[in-house]
GUNU-309933 format. One line per 8 residues: number of its first residue (from 1); their letters; for each residue x, y, z of C-alpha. Coordinates in steps of 0.1 Angstrom, whole numbers, m for minus. Each point is the difference from the previous one (the first is absolute). Example, Ala and Ser with C-alpha at 12.3 -4.5 7.8 and 13.67 -1.06 7.14 Angstrom:
// GUNU-309933
1> AS> 123/m45/78 ~ 14/34/m7
***
This chain:
// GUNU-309933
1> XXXXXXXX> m418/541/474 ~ 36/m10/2 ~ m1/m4/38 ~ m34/m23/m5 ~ 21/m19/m27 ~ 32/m9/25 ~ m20/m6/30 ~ m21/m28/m22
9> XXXXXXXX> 32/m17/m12 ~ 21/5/30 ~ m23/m1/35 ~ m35/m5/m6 ~ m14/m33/10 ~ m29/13/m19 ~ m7/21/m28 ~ m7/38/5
17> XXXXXXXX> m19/21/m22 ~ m1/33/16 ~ 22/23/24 ~ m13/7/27 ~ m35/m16/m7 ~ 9/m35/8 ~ 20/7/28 ~ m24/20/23
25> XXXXXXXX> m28/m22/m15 ~ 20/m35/17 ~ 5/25/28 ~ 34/0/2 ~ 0/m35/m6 ~ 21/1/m32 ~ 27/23/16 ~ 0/m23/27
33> XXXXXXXX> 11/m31/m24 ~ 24/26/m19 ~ 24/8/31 ~ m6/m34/11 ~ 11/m19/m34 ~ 29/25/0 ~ 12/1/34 ~ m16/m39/8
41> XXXXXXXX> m11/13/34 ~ m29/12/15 ~ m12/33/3 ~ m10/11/35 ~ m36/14/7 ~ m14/m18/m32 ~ m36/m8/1 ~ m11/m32/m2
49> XXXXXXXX> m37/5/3 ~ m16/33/m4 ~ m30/4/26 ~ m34/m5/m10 ~ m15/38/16 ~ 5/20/m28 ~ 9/32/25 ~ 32/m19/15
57> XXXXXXXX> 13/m7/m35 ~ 14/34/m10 ~ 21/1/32 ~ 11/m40/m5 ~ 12/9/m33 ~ 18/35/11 ~ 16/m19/30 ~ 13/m27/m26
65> XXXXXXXX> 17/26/m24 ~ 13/21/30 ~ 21/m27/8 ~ 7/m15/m33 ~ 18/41/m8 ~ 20/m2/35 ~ 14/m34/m10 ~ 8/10/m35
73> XXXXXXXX> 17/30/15 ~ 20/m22/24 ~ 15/m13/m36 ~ 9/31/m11 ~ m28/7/m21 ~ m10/43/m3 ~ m31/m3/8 ~ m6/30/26
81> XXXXXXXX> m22/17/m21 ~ m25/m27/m6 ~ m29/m3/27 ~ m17/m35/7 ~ m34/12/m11 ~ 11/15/m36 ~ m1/m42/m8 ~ m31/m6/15
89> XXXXXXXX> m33/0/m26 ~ m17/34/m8 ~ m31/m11/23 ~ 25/m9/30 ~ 23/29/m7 ~ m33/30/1 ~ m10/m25/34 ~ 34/4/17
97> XXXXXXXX> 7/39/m11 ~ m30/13/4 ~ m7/m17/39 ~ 34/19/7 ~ m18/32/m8 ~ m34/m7/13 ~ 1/23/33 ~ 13/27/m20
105> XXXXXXXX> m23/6/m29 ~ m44/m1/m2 ~ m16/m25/m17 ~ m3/23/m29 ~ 42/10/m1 ~ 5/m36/5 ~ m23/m12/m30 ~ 21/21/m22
113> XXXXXXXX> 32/m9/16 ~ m11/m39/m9 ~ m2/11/m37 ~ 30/19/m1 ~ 16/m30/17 ~ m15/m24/m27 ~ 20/18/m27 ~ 33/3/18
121> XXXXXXXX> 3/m36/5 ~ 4/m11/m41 ~ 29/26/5 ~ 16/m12/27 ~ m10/m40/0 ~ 17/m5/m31 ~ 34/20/3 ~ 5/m14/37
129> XXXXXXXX> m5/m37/m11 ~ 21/6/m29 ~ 23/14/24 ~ 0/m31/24 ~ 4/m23/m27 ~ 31/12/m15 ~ 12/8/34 ~ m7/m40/6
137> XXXXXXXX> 22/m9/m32 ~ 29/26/8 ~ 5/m18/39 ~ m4/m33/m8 ~ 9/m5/m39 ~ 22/31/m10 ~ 19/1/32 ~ 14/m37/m9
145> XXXXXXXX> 17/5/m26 ~ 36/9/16 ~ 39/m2/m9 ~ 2/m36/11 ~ m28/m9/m18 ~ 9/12/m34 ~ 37/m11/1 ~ m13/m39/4
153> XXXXXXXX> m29/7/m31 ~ m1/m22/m25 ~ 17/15/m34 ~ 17/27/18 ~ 42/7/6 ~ 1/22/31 ~ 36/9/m9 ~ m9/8/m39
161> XXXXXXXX> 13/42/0 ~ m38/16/m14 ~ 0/36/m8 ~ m8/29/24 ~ 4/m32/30 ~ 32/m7/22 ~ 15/m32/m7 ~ 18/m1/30
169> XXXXXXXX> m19/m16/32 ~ 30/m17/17 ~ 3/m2/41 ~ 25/23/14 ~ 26/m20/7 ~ 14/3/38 ~ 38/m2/9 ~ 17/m19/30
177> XXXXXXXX> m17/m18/27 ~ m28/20/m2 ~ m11/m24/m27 ~ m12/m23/23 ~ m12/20/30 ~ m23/28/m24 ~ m32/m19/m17 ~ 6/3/m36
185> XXXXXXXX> m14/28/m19 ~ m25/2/m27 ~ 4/9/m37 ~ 1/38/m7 ~ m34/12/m9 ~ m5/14/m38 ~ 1/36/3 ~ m24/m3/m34
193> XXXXXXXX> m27/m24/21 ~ 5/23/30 ~ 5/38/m8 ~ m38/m2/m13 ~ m23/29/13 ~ m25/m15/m24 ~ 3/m36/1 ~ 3/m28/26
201> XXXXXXXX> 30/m25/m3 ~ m28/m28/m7 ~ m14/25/m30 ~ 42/9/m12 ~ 4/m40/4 ~ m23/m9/m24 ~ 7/30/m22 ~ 36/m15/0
209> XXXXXXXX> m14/m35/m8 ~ m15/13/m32 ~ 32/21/m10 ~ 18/m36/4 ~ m23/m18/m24 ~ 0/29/m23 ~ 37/7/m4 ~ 6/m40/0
217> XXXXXXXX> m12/m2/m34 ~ 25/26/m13 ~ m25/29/m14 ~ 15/28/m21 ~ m4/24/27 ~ 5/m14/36 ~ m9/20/26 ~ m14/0/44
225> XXXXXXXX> m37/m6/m2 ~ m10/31/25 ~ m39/3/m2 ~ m33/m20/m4 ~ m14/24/m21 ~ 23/14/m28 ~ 23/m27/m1 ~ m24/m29/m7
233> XXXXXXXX> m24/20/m24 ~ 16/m11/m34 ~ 0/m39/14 ~ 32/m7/m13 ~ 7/m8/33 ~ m29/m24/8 ~ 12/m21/m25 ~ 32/1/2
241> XXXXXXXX> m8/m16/39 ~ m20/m28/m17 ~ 23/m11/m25 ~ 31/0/30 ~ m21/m22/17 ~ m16/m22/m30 ~ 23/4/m30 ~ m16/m22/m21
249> XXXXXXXX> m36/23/m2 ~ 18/29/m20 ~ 6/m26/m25 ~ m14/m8/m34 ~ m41/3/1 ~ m1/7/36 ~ m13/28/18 ~ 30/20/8
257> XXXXXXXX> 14/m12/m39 ~ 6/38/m15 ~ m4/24/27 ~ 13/34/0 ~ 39/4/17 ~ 3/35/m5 ~ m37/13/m2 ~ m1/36/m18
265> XXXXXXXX> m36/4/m6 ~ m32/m2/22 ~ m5/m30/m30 ~ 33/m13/13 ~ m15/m1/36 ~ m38/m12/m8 ~ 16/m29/m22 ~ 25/m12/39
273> XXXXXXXX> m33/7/21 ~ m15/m25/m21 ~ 28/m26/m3 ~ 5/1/35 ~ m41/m6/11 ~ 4/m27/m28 ~ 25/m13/22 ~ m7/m2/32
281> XXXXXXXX> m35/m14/m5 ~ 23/m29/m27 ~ 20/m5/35 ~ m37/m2/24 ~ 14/27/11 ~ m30/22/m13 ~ m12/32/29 ~ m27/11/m18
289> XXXXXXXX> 15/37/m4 ~ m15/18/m35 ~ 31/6/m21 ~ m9/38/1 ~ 14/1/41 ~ 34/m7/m19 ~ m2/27/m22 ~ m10/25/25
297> XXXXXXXX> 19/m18/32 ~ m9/9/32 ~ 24/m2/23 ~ m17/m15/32 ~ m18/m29/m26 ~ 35/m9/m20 ~ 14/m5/32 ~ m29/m28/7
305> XXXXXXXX> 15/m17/m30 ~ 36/2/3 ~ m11/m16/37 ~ m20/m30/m17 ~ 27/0/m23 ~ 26/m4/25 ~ m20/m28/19 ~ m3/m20/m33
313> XXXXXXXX> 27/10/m26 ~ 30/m17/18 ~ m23/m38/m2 ~ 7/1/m33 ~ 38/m4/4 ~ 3/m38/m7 ~ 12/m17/33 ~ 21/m29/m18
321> XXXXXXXX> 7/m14/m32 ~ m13/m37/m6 ~ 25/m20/m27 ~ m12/m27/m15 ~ 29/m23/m9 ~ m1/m31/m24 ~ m3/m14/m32 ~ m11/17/m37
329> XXXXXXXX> m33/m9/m2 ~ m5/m18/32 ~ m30/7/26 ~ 11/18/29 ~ m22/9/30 ~ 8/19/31 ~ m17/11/30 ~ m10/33/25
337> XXXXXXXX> m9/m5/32 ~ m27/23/10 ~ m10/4/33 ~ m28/20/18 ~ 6/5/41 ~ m30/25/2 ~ m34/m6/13 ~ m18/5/m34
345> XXXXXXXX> 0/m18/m35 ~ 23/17/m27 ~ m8/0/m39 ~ 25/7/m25 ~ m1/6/m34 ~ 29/m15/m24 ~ 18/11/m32 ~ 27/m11/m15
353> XXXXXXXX> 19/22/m26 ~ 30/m2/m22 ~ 6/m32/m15 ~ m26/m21/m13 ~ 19/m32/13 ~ m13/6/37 ~ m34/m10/10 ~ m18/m1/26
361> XXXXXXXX> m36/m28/8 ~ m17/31/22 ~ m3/35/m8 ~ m26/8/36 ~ 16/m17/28 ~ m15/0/41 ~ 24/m6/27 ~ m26/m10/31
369> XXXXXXXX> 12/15/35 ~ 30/m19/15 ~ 7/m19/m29 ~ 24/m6/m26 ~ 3/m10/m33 ~ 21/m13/m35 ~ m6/21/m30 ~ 17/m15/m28
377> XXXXXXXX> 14/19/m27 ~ 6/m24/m32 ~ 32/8/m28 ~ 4/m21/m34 ~ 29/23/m18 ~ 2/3/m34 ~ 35/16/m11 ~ 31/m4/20
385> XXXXXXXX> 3/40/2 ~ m11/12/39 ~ m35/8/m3 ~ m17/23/32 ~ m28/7/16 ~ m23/16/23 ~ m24/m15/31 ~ m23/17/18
393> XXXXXXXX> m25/m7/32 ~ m20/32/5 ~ m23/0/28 ~ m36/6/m4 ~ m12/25/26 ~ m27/m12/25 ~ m6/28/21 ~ 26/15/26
401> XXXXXXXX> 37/m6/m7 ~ 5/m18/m31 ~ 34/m26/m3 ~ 29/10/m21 ~ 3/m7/m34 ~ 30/m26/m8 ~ 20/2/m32 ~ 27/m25/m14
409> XXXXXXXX> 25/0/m30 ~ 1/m35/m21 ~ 28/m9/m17 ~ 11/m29/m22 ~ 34/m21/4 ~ 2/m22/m30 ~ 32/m22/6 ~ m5/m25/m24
417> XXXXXXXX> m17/m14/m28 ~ m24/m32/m6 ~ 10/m20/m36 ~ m35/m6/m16 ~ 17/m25/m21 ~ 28/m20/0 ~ 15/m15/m30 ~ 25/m24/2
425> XXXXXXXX> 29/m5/m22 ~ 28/m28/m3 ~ 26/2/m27 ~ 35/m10/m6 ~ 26/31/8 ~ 11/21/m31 ~ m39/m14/m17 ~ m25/26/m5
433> XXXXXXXX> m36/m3/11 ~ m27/21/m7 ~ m37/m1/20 ~ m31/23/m3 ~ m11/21/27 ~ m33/11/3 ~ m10/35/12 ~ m35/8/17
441> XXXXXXXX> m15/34/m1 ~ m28/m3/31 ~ 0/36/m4 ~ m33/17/m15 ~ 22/27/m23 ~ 25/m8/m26 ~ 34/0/16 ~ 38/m1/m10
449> XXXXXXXX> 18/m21/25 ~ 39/8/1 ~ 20/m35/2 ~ 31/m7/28 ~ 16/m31/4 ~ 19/m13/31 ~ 19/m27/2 ~ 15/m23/30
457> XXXXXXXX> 20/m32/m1 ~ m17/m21/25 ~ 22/m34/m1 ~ 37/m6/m8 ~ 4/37/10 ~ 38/m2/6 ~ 29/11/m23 ~ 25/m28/11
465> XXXXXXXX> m28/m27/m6 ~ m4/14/m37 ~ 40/4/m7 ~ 1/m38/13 ~ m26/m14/m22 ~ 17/21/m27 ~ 34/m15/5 ~ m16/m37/5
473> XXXXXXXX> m4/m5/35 ~ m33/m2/8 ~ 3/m37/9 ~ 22/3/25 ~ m20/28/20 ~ m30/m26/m4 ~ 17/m30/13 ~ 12/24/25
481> XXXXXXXX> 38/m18/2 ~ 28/24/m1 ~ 15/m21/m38 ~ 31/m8/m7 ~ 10/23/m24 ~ m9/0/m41 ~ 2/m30/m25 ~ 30/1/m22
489> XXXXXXXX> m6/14/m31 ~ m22/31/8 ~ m33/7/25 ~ m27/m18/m2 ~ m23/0/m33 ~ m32/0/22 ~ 7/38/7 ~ 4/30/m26
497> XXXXXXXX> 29/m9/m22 ~ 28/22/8 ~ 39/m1/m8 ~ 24/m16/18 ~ 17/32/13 ~ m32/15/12 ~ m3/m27/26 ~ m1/14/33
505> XXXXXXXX> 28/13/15 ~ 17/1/m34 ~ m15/30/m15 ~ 13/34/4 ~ m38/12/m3 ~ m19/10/33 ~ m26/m21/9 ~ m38/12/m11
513> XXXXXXXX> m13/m1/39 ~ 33/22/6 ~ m9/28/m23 ~ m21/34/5 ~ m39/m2/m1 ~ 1/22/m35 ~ 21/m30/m14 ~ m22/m32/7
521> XXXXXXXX> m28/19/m12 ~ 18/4/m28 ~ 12/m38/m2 ~ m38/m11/10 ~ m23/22/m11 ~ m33/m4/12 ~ m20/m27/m18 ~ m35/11/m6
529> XXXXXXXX> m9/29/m26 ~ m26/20/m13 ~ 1/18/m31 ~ m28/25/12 ~ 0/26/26 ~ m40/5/m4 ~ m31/m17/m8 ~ m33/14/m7
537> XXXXXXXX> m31/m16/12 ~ m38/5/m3 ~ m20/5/27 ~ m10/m36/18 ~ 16/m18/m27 ~ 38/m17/m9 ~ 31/6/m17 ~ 29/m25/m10
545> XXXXXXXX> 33/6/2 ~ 34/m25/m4 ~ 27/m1/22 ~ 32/m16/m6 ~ 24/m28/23 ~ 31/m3/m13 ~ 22/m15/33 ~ 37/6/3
553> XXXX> 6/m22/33 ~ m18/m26/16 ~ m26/4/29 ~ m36/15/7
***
């Protein structure tokens, strides 16, 4: 079942319901497309027609596997025990054993021998295709995943130290001039991938991919993930890969929200089997597998899914973050590119997640061969505070290959903030003001905003032109002349009176624009004030509150 399940969601340009019923009944057809789709070349000796006598067919067919095996083998696929006619149908496979032992048997020996033949063949049909098929997935799937490839995987630090693995890969380093005349040497080989007598580096590799993603998450106990049986029967460590990949599905009222650490119980490990198939199929990530084949693992089928796994997993990583940057309340919109080079039309579906402040117009989206295309992702913030969240094109699978899912992060950059209102205010300096400021709650719950007030001198922002219109002269910076000099008898009365001896240059004061920041506050302290530092306000109606202007120097 759980090699059906991957070969539907992986390989399979079309459904299969039965191993190895539907392959010998497209007669070889289906294995055909499976090395093909997987290798994307042809197989040699692949029949294209079969013939139409009946008696030549057996041999056709037996030809057609006999070279299918020699080219698997030429791969590297163990497959010397298999012979060509064990794939052939019963009725071809009694035909072609039972014409090898014609001249050696009478009709009556050879009538039993058919029979006897007829009951071997359920035996040995099914364990040899079986056989082929996972042979198939170890040459051209397993044997992929290598060194190089998992140190450029998304969501994985090569150089992280992991338990029971050495941290150290660096090149030996050569001395002299043999630097240049010796080719330079690869990485030292993991004595922990390598020293296997039971596992292939491809099989320790990904072993070593899911001790990453468990340990990342800092469990109680971290340890080397060493088996696919023992080691993945609690499912602690199913879910602890999803949630390394997709943080946000272990949280609050989704699938992962809850699951079991530390499992101590066969409760413990029912509860993560379930949380994990709740997962994957939340992710379209769903095989098919009963949650019992976690409970009970089999190592040969658990390493089918730590393979799809491995394929899929890492497209969750998000490949950028997307900011949005501009004004409180303001609509902002940007833009993906999407592009499909291949030959056949790609569907996506689109989520959005996290913040309710993105939005998207399409949630199915087509991308026609050699085409591009703008999707527009829409943001109208509604606080100042960052705000993330979470956009996602998975790929609907339309037989063979399917394309990889894309993820991105969103993320708000509120830098500034729209007035809804502006009241205006003139007054004299050193009269008071008030005005009444009305507060909307659009907001469909009762809510208790928190008042802040900023302030910024727009005009007339300059200490000297203040002390100068203080002591009188604002005239003469006006006029723009240089003056010549004060009136006897005082400065002038058009300014702020002030004695004689505080006239400038006169005074043994320092000058206001001369002194520390804390001190003009002090001497000007901001003009506009609130007696409140929170109003309440019902949901989608007003509030009133009064704010004070009491200026203390001239200007806007």
């Amino acid at each position: 079942e759980a090699l059906r399940s991957w070969l539907n969601c992986t390989a399979m340009k079309s459904p299969i319901e039965n191993i190895p019923r539907d392959f010998i009944n497209s007669h070889g057809k289906i294995l055909m497309e499976l090395i093909e789709t997987l290798t994307g070349r042809s197989v040699p000796g692949k029949v294209t027609k079969l013939s139409p006598n009946k008696r030549e067919q057996p041999q056709q067919l037996f030809k057609q596997y006999e070279e299918c095996l020699a080219h698997l083998k030429g791969h590297g696929a163990l497959l010397n025990h298999i012979r060509p006619e064990a794939l052939l149908s019963k009725h071809h496979y009694v035909h072609i054993c039972s014409h090898r032992e014609a001249t050696k048997l009478t009709p009556s020996q050879l009538l039993v021998r058919k029979k006897e033949l007829e009951k071997e063949h359920k035996r040995v049909s099914q364990l040899s295709w079986i056989t082929v098929i996972y042979q198939i997935i170890k040459i051209y799937v397993l044997n992929r995943v290598t060194q190089k490839q998992f140190d450029v995987l998304p969501g994985v630090d090569s150089k992280r130290p992991l338990p029971g693995f050495n941290a150290d890969r660096a090149p030996t380093a050569d001395s002299g001039d043999n630097k240049k005349k010796k080719k330079r040497k690869k990485p030292k080989a993991d004595p922990a991938l390598t020293g296997s007598n039971i596992y292939s580096v491809s099989e320790g590799l990904l072993l070593k991919w899911l001790t990453y993603h468990y340990v990342s998450l800092g469990p109680e106990n971290p340890r080397r993930i060493t088996n696919f049986e023992e080691d993945l029967k609690d499912g602690s460590v199913f879910c602890h890969l999803l949630q390394s990949h997709v943080p946000t599905i272990a949280s609050n009222g989704r699938p992962l929200f809850g699951f079991k650490r530390n499992p101590q119980s066969d409760e413990d490990s029912k509860i993560n089997s379930e949380k994990f198939v709740a997962g994957l199929r939340e992710l379209g990530l769903d095989l098919s597998i009963p949650q019992s084949a976690f409970l009970e693992p089999n190592g040969r089928d658990m390493l089918l899914v730590v393979i799809y796994l491995d394929q899929n997993l890492p497209q969750y990583v998000p490949k950028t973050t997307i900011e949005f940057y501009g004004v409180l309340g303001e609509r902002v919109i940007k833009s993906i590119e999407l592009r499909n080079p291949a030959k056949k039309p790609i569907s996506y579906w689109v989520t959005v997640e996290g913040s309710p402040d993105f939005k998207i117009d399409k949630r199915q989206l087509q991308l026609e061969n050699g085409t591009q295309e703008q999707f527009p992702i829409e943001f109208v913030s509604r606080f100042t505070k960052t705000v993330t969240g979470r956009l996602t094109f998975r790929a609907q699978r339309d037989g063979g290959v399917n394309a990889a899912t894309m993820v991105f992060n969103l993320k708000s950059m509120v830098h500034s903030r729209k007035a809804v209102f502006t009241h205006q205010i003139e007054t004299d300096s050193y009269q008071q003001k008030s005005v009444e400021v009305e507060i909307a709650n659009d907001f469909s719950l009762d809510c208790a905003f928190q008042l802040s007030m900023t302030q910024e001198v727009l005009v007339n922002n300059r200490w000297e032109d203040a002390c100068q219109y203080i002591r009188g002269g604002a005239n003469k910076r006006a006029k723009g002349g240089k003056g010549k000099g004060k009136k006897k008898g005082g400065p002038s009365r058009k300014g702020i009176g002030l004695r004689k001896s505080d006239a400038v240059g006169k005074s043994s004061a320092v000058p206001v624009n001369q002194l520390s920041d804390e001190l003009k506050e002090a001497a000007f302290p901001a003009p506009f004030y609130c007696n409140r530092s929170t109003v309440k306000v019902k949901a989608n109606s007003t509030a009133t509150i009064t704010v004070d202007f009491l200026p203390l120097k001239p200007g806007t």
